[in-house]
C-alpha positions as CSV (number, residue, x, y, z in Angstrom):
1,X,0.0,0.0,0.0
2,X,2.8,2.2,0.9
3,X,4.4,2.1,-3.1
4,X,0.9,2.8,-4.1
5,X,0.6,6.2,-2.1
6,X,3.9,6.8,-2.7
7,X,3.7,6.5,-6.8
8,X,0.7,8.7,-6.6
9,X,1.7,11.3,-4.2
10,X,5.1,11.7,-6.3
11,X,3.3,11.9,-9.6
12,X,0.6,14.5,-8.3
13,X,3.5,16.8,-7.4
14,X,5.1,16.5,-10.6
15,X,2.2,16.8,-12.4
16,X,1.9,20.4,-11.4
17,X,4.6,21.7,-13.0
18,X,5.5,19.2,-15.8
19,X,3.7,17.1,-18.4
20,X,0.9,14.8,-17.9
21,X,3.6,12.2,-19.1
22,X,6.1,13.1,-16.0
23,X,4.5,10.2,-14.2
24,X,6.5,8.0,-16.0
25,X,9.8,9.3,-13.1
26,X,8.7,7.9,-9.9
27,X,6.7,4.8,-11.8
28,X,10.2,4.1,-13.1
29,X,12.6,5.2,-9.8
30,X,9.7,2.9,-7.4
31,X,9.4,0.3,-9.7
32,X,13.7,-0.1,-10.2
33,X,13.9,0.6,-5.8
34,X,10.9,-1.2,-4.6
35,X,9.8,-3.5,-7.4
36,X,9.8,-7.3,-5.7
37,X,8.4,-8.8,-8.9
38,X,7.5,-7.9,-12.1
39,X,3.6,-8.5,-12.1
40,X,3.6,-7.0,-8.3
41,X,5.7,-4.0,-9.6
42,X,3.3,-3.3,-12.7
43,X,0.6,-3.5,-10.1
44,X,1.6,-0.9,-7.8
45,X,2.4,1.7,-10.8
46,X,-1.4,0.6,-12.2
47,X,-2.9,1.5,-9.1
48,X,-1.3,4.4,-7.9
49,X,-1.9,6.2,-11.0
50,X,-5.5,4.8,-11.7
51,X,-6.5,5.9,-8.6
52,X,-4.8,9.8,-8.8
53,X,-6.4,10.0,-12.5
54,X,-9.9,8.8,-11.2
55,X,-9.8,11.0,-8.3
56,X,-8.5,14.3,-10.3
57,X,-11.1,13.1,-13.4
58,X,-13.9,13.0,-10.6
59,X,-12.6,16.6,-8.7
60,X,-13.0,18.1,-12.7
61,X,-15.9,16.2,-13.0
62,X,-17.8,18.0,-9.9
63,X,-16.3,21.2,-10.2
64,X,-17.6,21.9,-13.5
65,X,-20.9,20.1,-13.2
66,X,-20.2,16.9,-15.5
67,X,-20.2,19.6,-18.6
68,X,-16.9,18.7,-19.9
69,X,-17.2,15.0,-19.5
70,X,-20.7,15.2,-21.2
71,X,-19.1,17.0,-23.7
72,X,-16.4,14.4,-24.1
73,X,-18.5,11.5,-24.4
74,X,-20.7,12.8,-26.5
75,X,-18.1,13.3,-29.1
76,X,-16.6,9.9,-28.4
77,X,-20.4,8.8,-28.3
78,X,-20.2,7.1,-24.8
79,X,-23.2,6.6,-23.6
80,X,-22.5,7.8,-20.2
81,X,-19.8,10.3,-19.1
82,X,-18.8,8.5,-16.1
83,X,-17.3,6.1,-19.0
84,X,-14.7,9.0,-19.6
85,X,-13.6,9.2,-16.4
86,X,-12.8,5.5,-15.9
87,X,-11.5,4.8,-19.8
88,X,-9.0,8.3,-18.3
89,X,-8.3,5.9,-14.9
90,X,-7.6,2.9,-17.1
91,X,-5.7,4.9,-19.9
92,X,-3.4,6.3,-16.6
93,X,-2.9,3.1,-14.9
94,X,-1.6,1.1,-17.8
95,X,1.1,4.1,-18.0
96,X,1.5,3.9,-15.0
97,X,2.1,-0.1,-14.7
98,X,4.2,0.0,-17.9
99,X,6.3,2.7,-16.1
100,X,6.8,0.9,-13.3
101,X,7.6,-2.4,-14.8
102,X,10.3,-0.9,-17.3
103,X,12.0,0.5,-14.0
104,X,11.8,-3.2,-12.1
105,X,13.3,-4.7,-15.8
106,X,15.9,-1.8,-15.7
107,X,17.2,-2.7,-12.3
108,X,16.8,-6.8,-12.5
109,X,19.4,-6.0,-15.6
110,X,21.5,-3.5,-14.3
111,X,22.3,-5.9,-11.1
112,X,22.3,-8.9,-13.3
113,X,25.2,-7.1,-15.5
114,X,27.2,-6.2,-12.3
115,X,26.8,-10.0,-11.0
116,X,28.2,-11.1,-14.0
117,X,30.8,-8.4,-15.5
């Protein structure tokens, strides 16, 4: 649970002055420190960011009254708008699991290189 916080807490700061794509640097730096296993390490970078993308989709969402996700499913033709919100979560938490897993894959390799060279 703690990675999870962690991944989104870091990528909610860095999203306020970068990119949306910026969550990519603490997926990658948690996933190459804290990453255990591969399919554990792609789940802590999928939840951590699905759950920061739903909650800042839903804080738009209210603030403006559900007009621009209306908008956006309409011209998508969802049938509902809360569809937009969690296609955004999903959209954010494969990013984020990708992310996460290239930084486990980075380390696993770098070690594995120093082992043997």
């Amino acid at each position: 649970m703690i990675p999870v916080l962690l991944i989104a807490l870091l990528a909610w700061i860095l999203g306020l002055f970068l990119p949306w794509w910026s969550l990519a640097i603490p997926c990658f730096v948690l996933g190459a420190w804290l990453g255990k296993s591969g399919g554990r390490s792609f789940l802590y970078g999928f939840t951590g960011i699905a759950l920061l993308w739903l909650l800042q989709s839903l804080f738009i969402h209210v603030g403006n009254d559900g007009i621009l996700t209306a908008r956006i499913a309409e011209l998508f033709s969802l049938p509902d708008p809360i569809l937009v919100i969690l296609i955004t979560a999903l959209i954010g938490g494969v990013a984020g699991g990708l992310s996460t897993l290239t930084g486990f894959f980075f380390s696993k390799t770098l070690l594995q290189k120093q082992v043997v060279g």
